[in-house]
ZAVO-500728 format. One record per residue (C-alpha): x negated, y, z negated; residue number from 1. Coordinates in nm, 4 decimals. Last residue first. Example, Ala and Ser with C-alpha at 12.3 -4.5 7.8 and 13.67 -1.06 7.14 Angstrom:
<atoms>
ATOM      east     north        up  num
ATOM   -1.3670   -0.1060   -0.7140    2
ATOM   -1.2300   -0.4500   -0.7800    1
</atoms>
This chain:
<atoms>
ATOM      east     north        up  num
ATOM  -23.9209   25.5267   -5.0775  224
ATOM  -24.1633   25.7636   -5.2051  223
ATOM  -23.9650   25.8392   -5.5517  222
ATOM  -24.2518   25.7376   -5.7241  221
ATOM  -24.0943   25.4397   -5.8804  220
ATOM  -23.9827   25.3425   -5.5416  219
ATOM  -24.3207   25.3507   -5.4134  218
ATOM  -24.4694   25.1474   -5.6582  217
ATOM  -24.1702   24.8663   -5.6378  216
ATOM  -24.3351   24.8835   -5.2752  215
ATOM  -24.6323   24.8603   -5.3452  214
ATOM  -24.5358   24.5095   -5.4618  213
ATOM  -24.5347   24.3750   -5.8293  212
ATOM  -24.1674   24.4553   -5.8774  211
ATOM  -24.0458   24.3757   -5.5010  210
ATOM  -24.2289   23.9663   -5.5667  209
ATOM  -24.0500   23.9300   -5.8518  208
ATOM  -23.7179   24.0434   -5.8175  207
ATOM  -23.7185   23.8330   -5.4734  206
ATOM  -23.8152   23.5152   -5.6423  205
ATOM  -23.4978   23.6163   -5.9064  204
ATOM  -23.2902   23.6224   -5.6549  203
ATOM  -23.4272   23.2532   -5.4917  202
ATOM  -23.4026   23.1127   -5.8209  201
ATOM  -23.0725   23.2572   -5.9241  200
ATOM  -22.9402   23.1407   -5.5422  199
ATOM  -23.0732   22.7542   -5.6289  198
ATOM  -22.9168   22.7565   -5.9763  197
ATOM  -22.5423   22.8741   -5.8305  196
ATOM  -22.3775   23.0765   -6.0747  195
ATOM  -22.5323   23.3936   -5.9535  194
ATOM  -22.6749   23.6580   -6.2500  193
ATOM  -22.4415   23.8615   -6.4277  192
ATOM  -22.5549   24.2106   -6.4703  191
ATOM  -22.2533   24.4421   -6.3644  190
ATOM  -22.2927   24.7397   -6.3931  189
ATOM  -21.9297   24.9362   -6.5375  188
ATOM  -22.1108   25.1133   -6.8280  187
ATOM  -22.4487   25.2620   -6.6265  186
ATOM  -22.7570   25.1163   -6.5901  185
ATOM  -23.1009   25.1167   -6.8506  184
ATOM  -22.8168   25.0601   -7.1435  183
ATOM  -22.8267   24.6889   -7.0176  182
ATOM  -23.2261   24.6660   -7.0974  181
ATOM  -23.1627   24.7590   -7.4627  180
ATOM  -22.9190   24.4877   -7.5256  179
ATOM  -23.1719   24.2521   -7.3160  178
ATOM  -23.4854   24.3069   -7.4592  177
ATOM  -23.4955   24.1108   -7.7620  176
ATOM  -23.3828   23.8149   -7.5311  175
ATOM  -23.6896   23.7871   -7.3246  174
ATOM  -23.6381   23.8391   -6.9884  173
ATOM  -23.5527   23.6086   -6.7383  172
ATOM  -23.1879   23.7124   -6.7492  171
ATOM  -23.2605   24.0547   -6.6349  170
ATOM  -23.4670   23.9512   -6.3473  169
ATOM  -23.1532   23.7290   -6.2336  168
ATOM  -22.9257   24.0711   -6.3196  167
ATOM  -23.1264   24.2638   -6.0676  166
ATOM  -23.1626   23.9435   -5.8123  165
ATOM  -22.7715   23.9225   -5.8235  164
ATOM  -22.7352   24.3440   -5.8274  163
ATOM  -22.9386   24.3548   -5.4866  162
ATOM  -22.6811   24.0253   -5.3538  161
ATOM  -22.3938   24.2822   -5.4268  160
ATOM  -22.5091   24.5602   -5.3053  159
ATOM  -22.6431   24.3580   -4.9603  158
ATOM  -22.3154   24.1936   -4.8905  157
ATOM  -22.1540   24.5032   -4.9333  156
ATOM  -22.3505   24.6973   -4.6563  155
ATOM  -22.3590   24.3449   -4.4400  154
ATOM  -21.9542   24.3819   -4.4530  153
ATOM  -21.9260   24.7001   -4.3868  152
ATOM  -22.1775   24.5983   -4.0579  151
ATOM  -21.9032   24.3221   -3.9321  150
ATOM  -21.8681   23.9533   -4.0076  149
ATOM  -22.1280   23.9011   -4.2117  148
ATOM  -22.4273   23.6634   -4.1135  147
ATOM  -22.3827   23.3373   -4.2787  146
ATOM  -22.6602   23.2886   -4.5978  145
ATOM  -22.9913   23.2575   -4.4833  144
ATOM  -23.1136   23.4105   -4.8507  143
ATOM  -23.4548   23.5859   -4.7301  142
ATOM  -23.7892   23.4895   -4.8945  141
ATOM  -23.9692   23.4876   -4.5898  140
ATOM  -23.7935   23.8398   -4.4791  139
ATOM  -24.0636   24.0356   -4.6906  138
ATOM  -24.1908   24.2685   -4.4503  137
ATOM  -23.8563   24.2833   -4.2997  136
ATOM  -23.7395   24.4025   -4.5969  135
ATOM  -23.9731   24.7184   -4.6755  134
ATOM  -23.9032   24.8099   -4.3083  133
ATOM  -23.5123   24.8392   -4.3154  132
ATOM  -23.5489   24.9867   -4.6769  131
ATOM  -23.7523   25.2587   -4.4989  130
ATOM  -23.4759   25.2550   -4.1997  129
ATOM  -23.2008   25.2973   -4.4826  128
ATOM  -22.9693   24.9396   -4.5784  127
ATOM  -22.6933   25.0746   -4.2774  126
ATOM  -22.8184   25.3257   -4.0630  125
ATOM  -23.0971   25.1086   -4.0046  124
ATOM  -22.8793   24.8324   -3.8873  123
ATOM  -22.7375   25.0230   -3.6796  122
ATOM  -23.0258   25.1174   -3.5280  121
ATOM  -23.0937   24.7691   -3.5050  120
ATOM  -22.7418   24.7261   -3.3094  119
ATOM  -22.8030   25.0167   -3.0572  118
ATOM  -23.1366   24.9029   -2.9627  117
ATOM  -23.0547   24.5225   -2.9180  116
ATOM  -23.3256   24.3208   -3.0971  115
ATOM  -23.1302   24.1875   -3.3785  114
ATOM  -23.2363   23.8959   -3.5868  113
ATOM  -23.4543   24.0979   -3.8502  112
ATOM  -23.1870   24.2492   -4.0221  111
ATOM  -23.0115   23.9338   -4.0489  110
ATOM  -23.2489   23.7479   -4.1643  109
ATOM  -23.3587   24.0445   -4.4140  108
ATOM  -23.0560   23.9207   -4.5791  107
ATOM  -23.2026   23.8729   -4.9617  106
ATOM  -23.4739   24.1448   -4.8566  105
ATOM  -23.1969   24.4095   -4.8076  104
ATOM  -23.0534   24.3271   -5.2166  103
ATOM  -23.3853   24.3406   -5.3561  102
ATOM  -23.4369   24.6933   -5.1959  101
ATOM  -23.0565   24.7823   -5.3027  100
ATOM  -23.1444   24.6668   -5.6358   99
ATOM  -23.4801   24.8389   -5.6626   98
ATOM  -23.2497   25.1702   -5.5849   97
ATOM  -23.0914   25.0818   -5.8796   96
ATOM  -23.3205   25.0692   -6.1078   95
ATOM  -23.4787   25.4100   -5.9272   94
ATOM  -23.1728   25.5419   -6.0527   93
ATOM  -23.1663   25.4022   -6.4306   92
ATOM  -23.5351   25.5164   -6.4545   91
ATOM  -23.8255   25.3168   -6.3849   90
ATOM  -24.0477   25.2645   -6.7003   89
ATOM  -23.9514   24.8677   -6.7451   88
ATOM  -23.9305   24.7986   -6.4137   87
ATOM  -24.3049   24.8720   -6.3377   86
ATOM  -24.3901   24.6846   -6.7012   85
ATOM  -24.1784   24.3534   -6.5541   84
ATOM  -24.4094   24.3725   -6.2156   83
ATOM  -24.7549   24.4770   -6.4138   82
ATOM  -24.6512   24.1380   -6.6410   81
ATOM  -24.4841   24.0721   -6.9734   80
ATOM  -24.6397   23.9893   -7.2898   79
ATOM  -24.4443   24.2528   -7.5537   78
ATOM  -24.5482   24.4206   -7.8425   77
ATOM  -24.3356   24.7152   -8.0158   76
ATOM  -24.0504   24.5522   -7.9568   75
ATOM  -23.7419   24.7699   -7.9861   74
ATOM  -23.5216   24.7515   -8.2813   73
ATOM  -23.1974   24.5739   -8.2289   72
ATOM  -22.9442   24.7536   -8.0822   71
ATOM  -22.6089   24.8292   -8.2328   70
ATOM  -22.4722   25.0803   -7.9444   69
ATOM  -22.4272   25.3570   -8.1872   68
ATOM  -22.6964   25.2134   -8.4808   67
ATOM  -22.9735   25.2132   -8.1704   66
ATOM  -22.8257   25.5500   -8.0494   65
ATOM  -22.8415   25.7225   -8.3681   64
ATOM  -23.2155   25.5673   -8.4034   63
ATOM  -23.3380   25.6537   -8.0865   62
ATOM  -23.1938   26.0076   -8.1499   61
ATOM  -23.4107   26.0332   -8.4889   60
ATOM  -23.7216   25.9035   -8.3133   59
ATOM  -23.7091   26.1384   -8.0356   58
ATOM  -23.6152   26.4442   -8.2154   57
ATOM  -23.9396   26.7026   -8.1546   56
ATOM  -24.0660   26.4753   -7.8992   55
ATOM  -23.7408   26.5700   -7.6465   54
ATOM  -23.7064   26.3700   -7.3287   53
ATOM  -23.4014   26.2328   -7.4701   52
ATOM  -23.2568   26.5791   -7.5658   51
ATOM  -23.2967   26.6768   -7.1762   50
ATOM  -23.1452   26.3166   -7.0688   49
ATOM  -22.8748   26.3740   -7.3630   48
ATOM  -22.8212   26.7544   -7.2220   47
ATOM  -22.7585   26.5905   -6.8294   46
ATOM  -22.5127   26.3142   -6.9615   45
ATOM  -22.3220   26.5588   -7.1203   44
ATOM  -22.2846   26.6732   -7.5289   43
ATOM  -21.9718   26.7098   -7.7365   42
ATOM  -21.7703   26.4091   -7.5835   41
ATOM  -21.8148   26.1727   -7.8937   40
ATOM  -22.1799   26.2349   -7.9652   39
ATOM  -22.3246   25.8549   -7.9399   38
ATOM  -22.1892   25.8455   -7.5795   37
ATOM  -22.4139   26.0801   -7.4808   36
ATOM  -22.7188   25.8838   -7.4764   35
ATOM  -22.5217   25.5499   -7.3353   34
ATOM  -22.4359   25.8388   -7.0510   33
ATOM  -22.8459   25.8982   -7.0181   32
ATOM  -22.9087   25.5925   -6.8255   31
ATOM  -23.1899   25.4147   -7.0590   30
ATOM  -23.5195   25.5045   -6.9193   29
ATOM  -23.6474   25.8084   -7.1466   28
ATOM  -23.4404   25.6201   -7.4003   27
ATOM  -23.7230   25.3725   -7.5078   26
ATOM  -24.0004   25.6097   -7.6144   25
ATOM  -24.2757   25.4708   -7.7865   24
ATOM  -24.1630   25.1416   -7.6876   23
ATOM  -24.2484   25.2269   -7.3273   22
ATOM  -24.5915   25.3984   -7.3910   21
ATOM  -24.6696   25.1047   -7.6323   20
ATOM  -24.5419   24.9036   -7.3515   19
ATOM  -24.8604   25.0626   -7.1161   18
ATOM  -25.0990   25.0194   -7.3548   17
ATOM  -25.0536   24.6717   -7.3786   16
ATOM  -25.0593   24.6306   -7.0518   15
ATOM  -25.4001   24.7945   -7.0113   14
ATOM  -25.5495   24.5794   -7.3101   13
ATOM  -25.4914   24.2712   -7.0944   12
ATOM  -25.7345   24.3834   -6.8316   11
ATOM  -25.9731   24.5385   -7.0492   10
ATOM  -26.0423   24.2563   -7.2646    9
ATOM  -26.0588   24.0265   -6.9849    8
ATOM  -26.3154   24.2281   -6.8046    7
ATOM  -26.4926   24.2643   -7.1733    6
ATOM  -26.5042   23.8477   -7.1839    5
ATOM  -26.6127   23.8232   -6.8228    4
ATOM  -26.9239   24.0431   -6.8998    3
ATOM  -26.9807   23.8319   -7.2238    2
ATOM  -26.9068   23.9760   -7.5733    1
</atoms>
């Protein structure tokens, strides 16, 4: 085997080990309340994450849960990228915090078109000042949609367009993962991507770029 050849090797053997890690135990990142579901009321949210995280029963719960929610089984190989692996292993809040990341970078134009103290503070108040930053560092891909009418607005605007690059990642998955990647968010998520091609692209764009940034890294860690 030539230098390049072992570099190679190495590269794409790291991934792999990383989804065995994931496969090896799916419901640490499902949101714990499709966990508890499968017991009819008798145990919370907060036990199923503990019983979840258990070796001792892990197999046998994933395969209650699996027949509960009627899952296929999960892949135990997988080519997907460091970006797709990073979303993979976050948990169902730092899921969502991605979407409120994705969501600030899809109007960082209008975050980064004040310069009036009082209104970028605002601003700030509104999306998180870390957020704040994280987006303006990626405003190139922003949507340049119409700026809302008032700050409620933006707040809603930005939820909503978070969720639209969530559920655009979502979609570009491959199929065997998507009943298990819905049970990674609670019941009433929505994960329907935009109607419009151009705004899926664009969405999905901004998915992309947040998951293999530092910033995906951060959020994983709890940093941002």
């Amino acid at each position: 085997m030539t230098a390049a050849e072992f570099v190679g090797a190495e590269k794409a053997r790291e991934p792999a080990e990383q989804w065995a890690g994931i496969a090896a135990t799916p419901l640490r990142f499902l949101h714990p309340s499709h966990i508890a579901a499968c017991f009819n009321g008798v145990v919370t949210p907060k036990a199923a994450e503990q019983l979840a995280a258990s070796p001792r029963i892990a197999k046998r719960l994933e395969r209650l849960v699996a027949d509960h929610h009627g899952l296929p089984a999960f892949p135990g190989e997988m080519a997907v990228d460091d970006g797709d692996l990073r979303l993979m292993r976050m948990s169902s809040d730092e899921f969502q915090e991605f979407a409120w990341s994705a969501g600030a970078i899809y109007w960082a134009h209008v975050l980064s078109g004040e310069i009036r103290a009082n209104a970028v503070a605002a601003l700030k108040e509104i999306v998180g000042e870390a957020t704040f930053t994280l987006a303006l560092a990626h405003r190139d891909l922003a949507g340049g949609e119409p700026k809302p009418d008032d700050p409620e607005a933006l707040r809603e605007h930005v939820q909503r367009d978070g969720d639209a690059c969530l559920a655009s990642w979502y979609a570009s998955m491959p199929p065997a993962l998507h009943a298990w990647l819905r049970l990674k968010l609670p019941e009433d998520y929505s994960l329907a991507p935009p109607a419009s091609a151009e705004k899926r692209e664009k969405c999905l764009a901004i998915a992309r770029r947040l998951a293999q940034s530092g910033d995906a890294a951060d959020i994983a860690d709890g940093r941002q």
